[in-house]
C-alpha positions as CSV (number, residue, x, y, z in Angstrom):
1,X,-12.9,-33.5,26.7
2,X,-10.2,-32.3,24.1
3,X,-9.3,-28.9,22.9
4,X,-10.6,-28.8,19.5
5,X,-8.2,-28.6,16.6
6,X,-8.8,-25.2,15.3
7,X,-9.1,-22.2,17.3
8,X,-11.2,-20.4,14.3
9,X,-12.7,-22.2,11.4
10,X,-14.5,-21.2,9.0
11,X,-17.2,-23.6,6.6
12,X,-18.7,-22.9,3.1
13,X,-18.5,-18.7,3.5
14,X,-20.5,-17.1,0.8
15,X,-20.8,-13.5,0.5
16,X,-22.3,-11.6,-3.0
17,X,-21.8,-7.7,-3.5
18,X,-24.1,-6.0,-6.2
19,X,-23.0,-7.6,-9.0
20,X,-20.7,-9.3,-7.8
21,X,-20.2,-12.9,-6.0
22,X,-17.2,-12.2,-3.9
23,X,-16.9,-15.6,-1.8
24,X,-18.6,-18.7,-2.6
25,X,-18.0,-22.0,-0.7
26,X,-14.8,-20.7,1.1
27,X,-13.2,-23.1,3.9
28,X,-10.5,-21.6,6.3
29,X,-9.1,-22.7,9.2
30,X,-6.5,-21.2,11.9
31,X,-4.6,-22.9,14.8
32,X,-3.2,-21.4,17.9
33,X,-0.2,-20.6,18.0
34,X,0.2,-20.6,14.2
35,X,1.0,-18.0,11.2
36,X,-1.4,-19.1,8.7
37,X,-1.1,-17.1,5.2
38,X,-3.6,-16.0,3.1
39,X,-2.9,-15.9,-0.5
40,X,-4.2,-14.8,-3.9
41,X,-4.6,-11.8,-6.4
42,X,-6.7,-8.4,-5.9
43,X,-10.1,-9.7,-5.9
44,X,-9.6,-13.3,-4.7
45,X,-11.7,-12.7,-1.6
46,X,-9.0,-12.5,0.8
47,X,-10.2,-9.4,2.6
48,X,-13.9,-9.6,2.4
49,X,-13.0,-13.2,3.9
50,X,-11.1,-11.5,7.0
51,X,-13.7,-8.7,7.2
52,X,-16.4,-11.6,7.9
53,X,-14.7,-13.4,10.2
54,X,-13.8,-9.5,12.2
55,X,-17.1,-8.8,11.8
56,X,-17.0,-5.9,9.3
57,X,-19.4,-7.8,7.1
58,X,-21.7,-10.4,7.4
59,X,-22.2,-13.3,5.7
60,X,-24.4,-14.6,3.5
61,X,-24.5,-17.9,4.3
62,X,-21.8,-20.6,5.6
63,X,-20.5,-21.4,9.6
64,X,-18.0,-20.0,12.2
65,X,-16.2,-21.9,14.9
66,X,-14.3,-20.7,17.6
67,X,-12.6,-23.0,20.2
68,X,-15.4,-25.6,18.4
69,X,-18.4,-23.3,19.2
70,X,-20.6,-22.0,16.8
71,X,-20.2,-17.6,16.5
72,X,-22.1,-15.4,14.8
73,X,-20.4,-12.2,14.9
74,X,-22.6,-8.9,14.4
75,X,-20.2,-6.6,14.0
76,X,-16.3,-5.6,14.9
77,X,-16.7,-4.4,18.7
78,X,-18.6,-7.8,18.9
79,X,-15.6,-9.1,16.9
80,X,-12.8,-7.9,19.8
81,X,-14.7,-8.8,22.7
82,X,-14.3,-12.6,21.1
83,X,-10.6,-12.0,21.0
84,X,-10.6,-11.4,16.5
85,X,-8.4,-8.2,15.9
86,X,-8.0,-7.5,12.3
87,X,-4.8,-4.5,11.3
88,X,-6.6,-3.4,7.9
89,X,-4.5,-3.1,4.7
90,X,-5.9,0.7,4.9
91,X,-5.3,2.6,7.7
92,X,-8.3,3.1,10.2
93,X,-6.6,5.9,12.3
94,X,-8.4,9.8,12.5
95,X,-5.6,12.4,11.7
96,X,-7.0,14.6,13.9
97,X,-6.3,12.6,17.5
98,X,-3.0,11.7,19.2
99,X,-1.3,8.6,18.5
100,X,-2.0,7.1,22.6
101,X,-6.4,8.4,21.7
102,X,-6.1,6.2,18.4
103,X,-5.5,3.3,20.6
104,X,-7.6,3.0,23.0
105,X,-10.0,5.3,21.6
106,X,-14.1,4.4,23.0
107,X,-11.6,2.3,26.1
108,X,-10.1,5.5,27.3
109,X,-8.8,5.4,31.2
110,X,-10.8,7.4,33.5
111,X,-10.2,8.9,36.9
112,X,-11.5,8.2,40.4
113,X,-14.8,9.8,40.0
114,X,-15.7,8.6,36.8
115,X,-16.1,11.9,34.9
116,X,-13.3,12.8,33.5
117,X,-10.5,11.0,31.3
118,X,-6.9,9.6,32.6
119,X,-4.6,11.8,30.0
120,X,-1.4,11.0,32.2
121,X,-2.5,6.8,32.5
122,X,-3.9,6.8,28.4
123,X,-0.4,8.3,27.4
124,X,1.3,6.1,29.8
125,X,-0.4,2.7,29.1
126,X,0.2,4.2,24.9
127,X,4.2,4.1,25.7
128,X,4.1,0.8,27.3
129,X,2.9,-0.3,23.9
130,X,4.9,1.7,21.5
131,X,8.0,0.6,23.7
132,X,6.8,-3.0,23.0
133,X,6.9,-2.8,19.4
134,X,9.7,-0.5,19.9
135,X,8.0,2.6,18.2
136,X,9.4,6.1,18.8
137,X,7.0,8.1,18.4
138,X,5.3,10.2,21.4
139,X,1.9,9.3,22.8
140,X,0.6,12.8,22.4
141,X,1.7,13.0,18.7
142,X,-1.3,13.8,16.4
143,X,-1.7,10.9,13.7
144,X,-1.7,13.2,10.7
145,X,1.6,14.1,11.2
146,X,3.2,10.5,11.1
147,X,4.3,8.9,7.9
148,X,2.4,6.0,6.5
149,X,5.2,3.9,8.0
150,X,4.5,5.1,11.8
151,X,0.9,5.0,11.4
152,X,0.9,1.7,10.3
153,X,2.7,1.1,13.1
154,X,0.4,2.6,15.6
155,X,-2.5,0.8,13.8
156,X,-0.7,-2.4,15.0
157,X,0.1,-0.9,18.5
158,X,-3.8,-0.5,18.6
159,X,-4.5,-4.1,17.4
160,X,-2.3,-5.5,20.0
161,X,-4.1,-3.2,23.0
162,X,-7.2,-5.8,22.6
163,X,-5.3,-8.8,23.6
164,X,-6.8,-10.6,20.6
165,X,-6.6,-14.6,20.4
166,X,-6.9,-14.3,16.7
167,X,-4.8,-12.0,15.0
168,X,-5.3,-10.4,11.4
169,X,-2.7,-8.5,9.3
170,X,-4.0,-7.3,6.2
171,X,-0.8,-5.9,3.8
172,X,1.0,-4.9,7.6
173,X,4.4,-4.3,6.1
174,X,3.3,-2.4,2.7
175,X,4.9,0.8,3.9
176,X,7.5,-0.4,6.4
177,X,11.2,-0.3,5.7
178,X,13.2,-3.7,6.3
179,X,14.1,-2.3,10.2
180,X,10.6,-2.2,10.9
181,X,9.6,-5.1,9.1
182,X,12.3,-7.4,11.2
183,X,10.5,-5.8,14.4
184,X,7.0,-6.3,13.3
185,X,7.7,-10.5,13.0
186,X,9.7,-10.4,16.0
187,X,6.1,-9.3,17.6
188,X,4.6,-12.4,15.2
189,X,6.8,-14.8,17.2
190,X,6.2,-13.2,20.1
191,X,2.7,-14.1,20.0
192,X,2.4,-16.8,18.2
193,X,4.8,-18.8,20.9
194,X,2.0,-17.3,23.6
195,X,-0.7,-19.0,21.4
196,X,-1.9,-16.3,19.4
197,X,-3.4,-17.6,15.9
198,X,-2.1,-14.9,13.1
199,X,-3.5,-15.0,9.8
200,X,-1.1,-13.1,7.3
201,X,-2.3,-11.5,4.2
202,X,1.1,-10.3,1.9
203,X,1.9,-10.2,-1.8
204,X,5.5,-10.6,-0.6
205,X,6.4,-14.3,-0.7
206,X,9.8,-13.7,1.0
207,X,7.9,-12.9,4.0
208,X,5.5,-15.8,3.8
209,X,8.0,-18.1,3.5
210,X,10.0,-16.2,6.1
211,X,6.8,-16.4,9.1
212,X,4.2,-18.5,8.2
213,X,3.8,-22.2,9.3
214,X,0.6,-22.9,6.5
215,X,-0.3,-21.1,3.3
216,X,-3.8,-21.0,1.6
217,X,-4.7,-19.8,-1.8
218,X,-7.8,-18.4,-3.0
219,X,-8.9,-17.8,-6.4
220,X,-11.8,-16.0,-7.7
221,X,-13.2,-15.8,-4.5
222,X,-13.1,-19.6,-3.6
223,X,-10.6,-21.6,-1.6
224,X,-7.8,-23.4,-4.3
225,X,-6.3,-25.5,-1.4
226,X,-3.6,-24.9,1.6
227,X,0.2,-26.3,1.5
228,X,3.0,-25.8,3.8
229,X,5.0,-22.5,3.7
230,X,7.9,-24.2,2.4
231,X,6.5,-25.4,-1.0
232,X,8.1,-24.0,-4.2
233,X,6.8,-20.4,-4.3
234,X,6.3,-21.0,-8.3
235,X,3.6,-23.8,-7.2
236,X,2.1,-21.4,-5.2
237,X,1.8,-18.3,-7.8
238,X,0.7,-21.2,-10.2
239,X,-2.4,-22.3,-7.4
240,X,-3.0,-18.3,-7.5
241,X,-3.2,-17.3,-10.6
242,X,-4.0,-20.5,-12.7
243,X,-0.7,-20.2,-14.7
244,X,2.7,-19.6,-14.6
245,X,4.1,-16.4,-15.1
246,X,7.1,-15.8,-17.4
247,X,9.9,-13.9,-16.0
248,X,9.8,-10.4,-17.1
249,X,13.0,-9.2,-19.1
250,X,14.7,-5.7,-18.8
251,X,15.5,-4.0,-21.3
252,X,17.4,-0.5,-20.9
253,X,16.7,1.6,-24.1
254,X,19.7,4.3,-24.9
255,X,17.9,8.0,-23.9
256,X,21.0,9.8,-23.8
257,X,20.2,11.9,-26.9
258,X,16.2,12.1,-25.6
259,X,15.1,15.7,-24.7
260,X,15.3,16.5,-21.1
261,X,11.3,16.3,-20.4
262,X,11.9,17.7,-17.0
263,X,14.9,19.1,-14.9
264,X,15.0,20.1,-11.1
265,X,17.6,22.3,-9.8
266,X,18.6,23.0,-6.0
267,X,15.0,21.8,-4.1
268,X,15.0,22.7,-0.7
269,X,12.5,22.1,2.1
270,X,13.3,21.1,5.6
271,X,15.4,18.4,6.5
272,X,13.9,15.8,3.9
273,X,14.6,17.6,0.4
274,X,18.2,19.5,0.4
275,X,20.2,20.4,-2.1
276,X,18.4,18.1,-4.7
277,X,19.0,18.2,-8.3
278,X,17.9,16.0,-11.0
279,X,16.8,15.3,-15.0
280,X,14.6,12.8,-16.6
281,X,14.4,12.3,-19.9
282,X,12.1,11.2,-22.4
283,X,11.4,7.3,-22.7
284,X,13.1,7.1,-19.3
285,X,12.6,5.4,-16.3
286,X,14.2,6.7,-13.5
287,X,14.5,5.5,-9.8
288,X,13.9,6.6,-6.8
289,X,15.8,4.3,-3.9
290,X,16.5,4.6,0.1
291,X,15.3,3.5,3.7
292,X,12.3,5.0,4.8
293,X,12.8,8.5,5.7
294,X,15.2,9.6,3.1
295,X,12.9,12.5,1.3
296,X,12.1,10.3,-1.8
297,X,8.6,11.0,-1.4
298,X,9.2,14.4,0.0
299,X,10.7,15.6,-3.4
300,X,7.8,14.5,-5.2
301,X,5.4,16.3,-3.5
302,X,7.1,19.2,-3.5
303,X,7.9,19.0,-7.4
304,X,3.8,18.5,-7.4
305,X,3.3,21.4,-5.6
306,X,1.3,19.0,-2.5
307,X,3.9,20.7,-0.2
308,X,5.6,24.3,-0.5
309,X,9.2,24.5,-1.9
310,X,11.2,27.2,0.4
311,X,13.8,27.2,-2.9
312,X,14.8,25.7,-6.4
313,X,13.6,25.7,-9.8
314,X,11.5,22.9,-12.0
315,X,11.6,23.3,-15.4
316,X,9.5,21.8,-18.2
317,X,10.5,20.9,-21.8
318,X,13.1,23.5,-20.9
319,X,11.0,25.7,-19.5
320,X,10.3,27.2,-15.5
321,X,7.3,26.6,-14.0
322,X,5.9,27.7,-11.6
323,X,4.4,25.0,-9.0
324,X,2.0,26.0,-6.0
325,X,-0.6,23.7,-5.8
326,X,-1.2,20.4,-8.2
327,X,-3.1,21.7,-10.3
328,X,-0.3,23.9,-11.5
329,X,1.8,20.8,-11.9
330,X,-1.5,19.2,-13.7
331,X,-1.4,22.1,-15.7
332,X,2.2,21.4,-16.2
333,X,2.0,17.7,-17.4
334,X,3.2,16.2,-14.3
335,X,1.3,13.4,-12.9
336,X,1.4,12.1,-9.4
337,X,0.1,8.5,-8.5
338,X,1.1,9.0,-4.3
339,X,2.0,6.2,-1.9
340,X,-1.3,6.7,0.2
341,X,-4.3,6.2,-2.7
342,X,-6.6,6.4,0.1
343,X,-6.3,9.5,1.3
344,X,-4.7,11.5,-1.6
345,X,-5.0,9.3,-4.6
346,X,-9.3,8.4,-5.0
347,X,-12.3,10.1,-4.3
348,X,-13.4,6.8,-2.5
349,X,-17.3,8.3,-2.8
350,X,-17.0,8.1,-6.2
351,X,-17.5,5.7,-8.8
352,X,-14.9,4.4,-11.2
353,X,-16.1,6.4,-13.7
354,X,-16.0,9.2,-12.0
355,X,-12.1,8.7,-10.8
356,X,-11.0,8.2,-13.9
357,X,-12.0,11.5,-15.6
358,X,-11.7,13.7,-13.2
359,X,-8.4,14.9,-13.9
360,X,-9.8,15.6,-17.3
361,X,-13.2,16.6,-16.8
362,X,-13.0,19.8,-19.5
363,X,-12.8,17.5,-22.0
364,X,-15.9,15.8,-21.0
365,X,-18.1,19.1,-20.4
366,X,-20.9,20.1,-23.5
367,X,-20.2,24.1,-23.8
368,X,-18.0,23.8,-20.5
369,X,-21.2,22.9,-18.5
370,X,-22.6,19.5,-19.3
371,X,-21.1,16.2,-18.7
372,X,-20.9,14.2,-22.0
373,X,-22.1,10.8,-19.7
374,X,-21.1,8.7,-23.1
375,X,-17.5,9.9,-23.9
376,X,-17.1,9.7,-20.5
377,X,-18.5,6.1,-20.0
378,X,-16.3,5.0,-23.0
379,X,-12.8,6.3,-21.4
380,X,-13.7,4.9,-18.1
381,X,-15.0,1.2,-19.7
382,X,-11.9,1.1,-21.9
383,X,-9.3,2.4,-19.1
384,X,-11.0,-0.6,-16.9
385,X,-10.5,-3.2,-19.9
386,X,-6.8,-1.8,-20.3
387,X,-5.6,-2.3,-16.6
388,X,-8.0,-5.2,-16.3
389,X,-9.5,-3.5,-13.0
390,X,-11.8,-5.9,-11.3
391,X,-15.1,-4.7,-10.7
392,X,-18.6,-5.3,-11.5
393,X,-19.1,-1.4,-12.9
394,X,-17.7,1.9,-14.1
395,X,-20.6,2.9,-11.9
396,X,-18.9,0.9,-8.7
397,X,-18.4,3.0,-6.1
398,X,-14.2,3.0,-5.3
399,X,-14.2,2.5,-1.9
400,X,-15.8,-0.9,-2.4
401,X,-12.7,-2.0,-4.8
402,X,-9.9,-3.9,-3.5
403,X,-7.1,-2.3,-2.6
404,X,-5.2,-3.4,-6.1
405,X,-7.9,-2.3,-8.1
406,X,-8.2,1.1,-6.3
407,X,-4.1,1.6,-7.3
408,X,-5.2,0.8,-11.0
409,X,-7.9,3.7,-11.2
410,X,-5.4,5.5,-9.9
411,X,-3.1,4.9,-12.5
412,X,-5.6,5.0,-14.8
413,X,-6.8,8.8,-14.2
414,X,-3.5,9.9,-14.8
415,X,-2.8,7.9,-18.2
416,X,-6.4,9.3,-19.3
417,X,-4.7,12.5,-18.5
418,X,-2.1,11.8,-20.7
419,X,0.7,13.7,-18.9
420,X,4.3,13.3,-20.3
421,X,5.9,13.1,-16.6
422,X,4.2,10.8,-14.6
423,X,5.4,10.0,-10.6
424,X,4.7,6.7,-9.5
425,X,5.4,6.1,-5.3
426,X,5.3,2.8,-4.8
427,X,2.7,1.9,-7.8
428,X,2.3,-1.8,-7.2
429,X,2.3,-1.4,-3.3
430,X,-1.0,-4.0,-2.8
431,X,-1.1,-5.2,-6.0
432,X,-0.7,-8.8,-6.1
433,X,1.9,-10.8,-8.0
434,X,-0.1,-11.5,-11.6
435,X,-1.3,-7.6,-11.5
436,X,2.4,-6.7,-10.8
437,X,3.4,-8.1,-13.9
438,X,0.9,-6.1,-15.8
439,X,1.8,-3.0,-14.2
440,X,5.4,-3.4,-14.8
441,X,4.6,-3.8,-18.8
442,X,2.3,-1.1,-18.5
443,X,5.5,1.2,-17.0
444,X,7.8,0.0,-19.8
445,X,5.0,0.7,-22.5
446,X,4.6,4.3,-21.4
447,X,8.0,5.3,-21.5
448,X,8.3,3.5,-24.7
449,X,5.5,5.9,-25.9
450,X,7.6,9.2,-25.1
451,X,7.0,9.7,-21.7
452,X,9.3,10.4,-18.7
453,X,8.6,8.3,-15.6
454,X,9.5,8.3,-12.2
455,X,9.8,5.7,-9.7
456,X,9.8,5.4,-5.9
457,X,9.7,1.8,-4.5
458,X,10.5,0.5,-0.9
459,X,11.5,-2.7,-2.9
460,X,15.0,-3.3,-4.1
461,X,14.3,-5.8,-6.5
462,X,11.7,-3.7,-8.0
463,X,13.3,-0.8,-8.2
464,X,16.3,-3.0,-10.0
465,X,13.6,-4.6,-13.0
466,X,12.0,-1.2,-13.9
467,X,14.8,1.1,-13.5
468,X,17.0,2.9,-16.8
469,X,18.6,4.6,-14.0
470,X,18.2,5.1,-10.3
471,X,19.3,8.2,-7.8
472,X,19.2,6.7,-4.1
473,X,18.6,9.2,-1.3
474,X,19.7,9.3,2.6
475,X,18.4,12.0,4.9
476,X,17.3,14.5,2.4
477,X,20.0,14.2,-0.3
478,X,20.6,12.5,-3.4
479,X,24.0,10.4,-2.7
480,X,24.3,8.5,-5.7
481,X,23.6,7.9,-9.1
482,X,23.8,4.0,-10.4
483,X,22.7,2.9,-14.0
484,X,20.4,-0.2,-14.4
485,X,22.5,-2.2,-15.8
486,X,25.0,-2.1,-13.2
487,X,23.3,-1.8,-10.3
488,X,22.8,-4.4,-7.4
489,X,21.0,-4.4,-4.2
490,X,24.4,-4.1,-2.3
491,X,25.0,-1.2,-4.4
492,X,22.0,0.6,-3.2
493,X,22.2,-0.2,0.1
494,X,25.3,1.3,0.3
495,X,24.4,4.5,-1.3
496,X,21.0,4.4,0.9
497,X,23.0,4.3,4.2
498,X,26.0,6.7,2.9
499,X,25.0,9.2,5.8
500,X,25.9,13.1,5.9
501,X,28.9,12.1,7.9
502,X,30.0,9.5,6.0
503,X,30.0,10.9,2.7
504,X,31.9,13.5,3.9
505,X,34.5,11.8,5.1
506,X,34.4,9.8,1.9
């Protein structure tokens, strides 16, 4: 008898949400040994596909096949015993455990007798991973000390402990620099020549085109059609978003005579934010580049007052402030959209609504008690038509948004807000190519408005279409300062690896 042709294979997948029909009809199917990627914008289906076939949800109606057999898969344990591992685009880690108890947590080592747990073998059989994906970070390390970058990392570490057959990557290298990136796909071709299957889920088409073998689209939560990784990635955008997107054009408005809207002065904390000085005007733009690690986002949260400043000055409109918490920096007209909307960015309990105004809730309290339900409805509705956030209510709760659409309430709170200085770390990370468009319009709009805006990106070429100006960092300092109309990647790069030694001897 011969091995059938797919190792997973999916038939007519339909799945509806309150309100909501998020897969109807949807064929996929995987071979071993192949990187298959999934495409599309927020809301296509991509994920809720991946999270039926890992056994997250359950479908509503349509087939599963694995090595040509018929599954039906209850739920996620079920899911890895068959061999499916899925690395979510959000991180499924608890802060509170090491990195090694992440990993194999509920398949912790035991000793002899049975009754007590292996710490030595679970850190030991931890390292053998980490060393594998070459991670340095300590088995005993709690998880709510790591950066987004490591922890991603140790979500993949986990992934890999199952031995899965099937492998699926959600978003794996949103918040990994390009080093970590080029040792994440040398652990794709690592498994797929061993026969693993990989399905791929990235907005970046450099990387699709860079490890897949296969590339299907999906579109309003059906499947458009699959094509080979090498065809024209304009064809591809077209198959996702049912157009073709016009190239977006920077402009670079003079703000030299703007008012300073705010100015930093001599920020220190730890090893991350020394010595750092800066200005932004208003109807600027202003990057924030370097390699993971180099205090960009450091320096924001300290400006926000999310971690304590041991010395420097922030002024406002000319004025000192000072910052403890974020709500001073609220207070202040400072807005912070961070890098991890999960966990620091949404009440994920909450609805839409809810999100949106909560940064301004006084202005929607009758006599400073009452919530007006209508004025706040209105904001919320329009915000939603503004951003063109994709979900079937205001009244939607926000954890059941796609990860895109979560990063647009985000945005949108803080616009509702209406601060004059708004920080943006990575604001598109997640957002798929026909939403990044929009949100890059929506930046320009803002600071064409008055406002000062600030942006951190892991991306180069992002950084390069939004910026006025951009200040690149490396280990804690700013070492450069390149305007937008002359600045390159190579120019950055440069600047982003001019270490403390270096520049000294510069």
């Amino acid at each position: 008898m011969s091995a059938p042709r797919w190792l997973i294979e999916a038939r007519g997948i339909c799945k509806s949400f309150p309100g909501v029909k998020a897969l109807d009809n949807v064929g996929f199917e995987l071979k071993a040994g192949e990187v298959h990627a999934l495409m599309g914008e927020n809301g296509a289906g991509k994920s809720t596909m991946m999270k039926i076939l890992s056994g997250v949800y359950t479908k509503d109606a349509g087939e599963v096949l694995l090595d040509g057999q018929p599954i039906d898969v209850t739920g996620p344990a079920h899911a890895q015993r068959l061999g499916i591992g899925i690395i979510h685009q959000e991180l499924h880690l608890m802060p509170h455990l090491t990195a090694a108890q992440n990993v194999f947590i509920g398949r912790e080592p035991r000793k002899a007798m049975g009754w007590f747990l292996d710490e030595d073998q679970l850190n030991r059989d931890a390292q053998a991973l980490f060393d594998r994906i070459h991670l340095d970070v300590a088995p005993t390390t709690r998880i709510g000390s790591l950066t987004v970058a490591r922890q991603q990392m140790v979500e993949i570490a986990k992934a890999l402990s199952h031995q899965s057959r099937v492998l699926i990557m959600d978003e794996p290298t949103a918040a990994l620099n390009d080093r970590e990136i080029e040792e994440l796909f040398r652990i794709v071709r690592q498994l797929k020549a061993e026969g693993v299957g990989i399905v791929y889920i990235s907005h970046k088409m450099d990387e699709i085109q860079r490890i897949s073998d296969r590339i299907t689209v999906m579109r309003d939560g059906c499947t458009v059609g699959t094509v080979p990784a090498d065809t024209p990635m304009a064809d591809v955008i077209a198959m996702m978003v049912g157009r073709r997107l016009e190239s977006s054009e920077k402009r670079i408005p003079d703000t030299s005579g703007h008012d300073v809207l705010m100015a930093v002065q001599g920020l220190h904390r730890g090893k991350l934010v020394r010595d750092v000085s800066f200005e932004v005007r208003r109807g600027e733009i202003l990057g924030f580049a370097g390699l993971m690690g180099a205090g960009r986002t450091e320096v924001m949260r300290a400006i926000f007052g999310a971690d304590p400043l041991e010395s420097g000055e922030v002024r406002v409109h000319g004025k000192p402030v000072k910052i403890r918490q974020p709500v001073d920096a609220v207070a202040a007209g400072i807005g912070y959209l961070s890098e991890d909307r999960k966990n620091f960015g949404l009440a994920t309990g909450m609805s839409v609504e809810a999100n949106v105004t909560l940064p301004s809730l006084s202005r929607y309290l009758k006599w400073g008690t009452f919530l007006n339900h209508a004025d706040s409805e209105t904001t919320a509705t329009e915000m939603v038509d503004k951003l063109k956030v994709k979900t079937p209510s205001i009244h939607q709760l926000s954890r059941l948004l796609s990860g895109g659409n979560q990063q647009k309430v985000v945005i949108a709170k803080w616009l509702v807000r209406d601060c004059d200085i708004l920080i943006f770390d990575e604001p598109t990370r997640g957002i798929d190519v026909g939403a990044k468009s929009e949100i890059y319009k929506l930046l320009n709009d803002l600071a064409a408005q008055g406002r000062a805006i600030i942006v951190i990106s892991s991306e180069l070429p992002e950084v390069l279409l939004l910026s006025h100006r951009i200040l690149v960092m490396c280990e804690g300092r700013i070492t450069g300062e390149v305007h937008g109309s002359a600045a390159t990647q190579e120019a950055l790069m440069a600047l982003a690896t001019r270490r403390e030694s270096m520049a000294a001897a510069a």
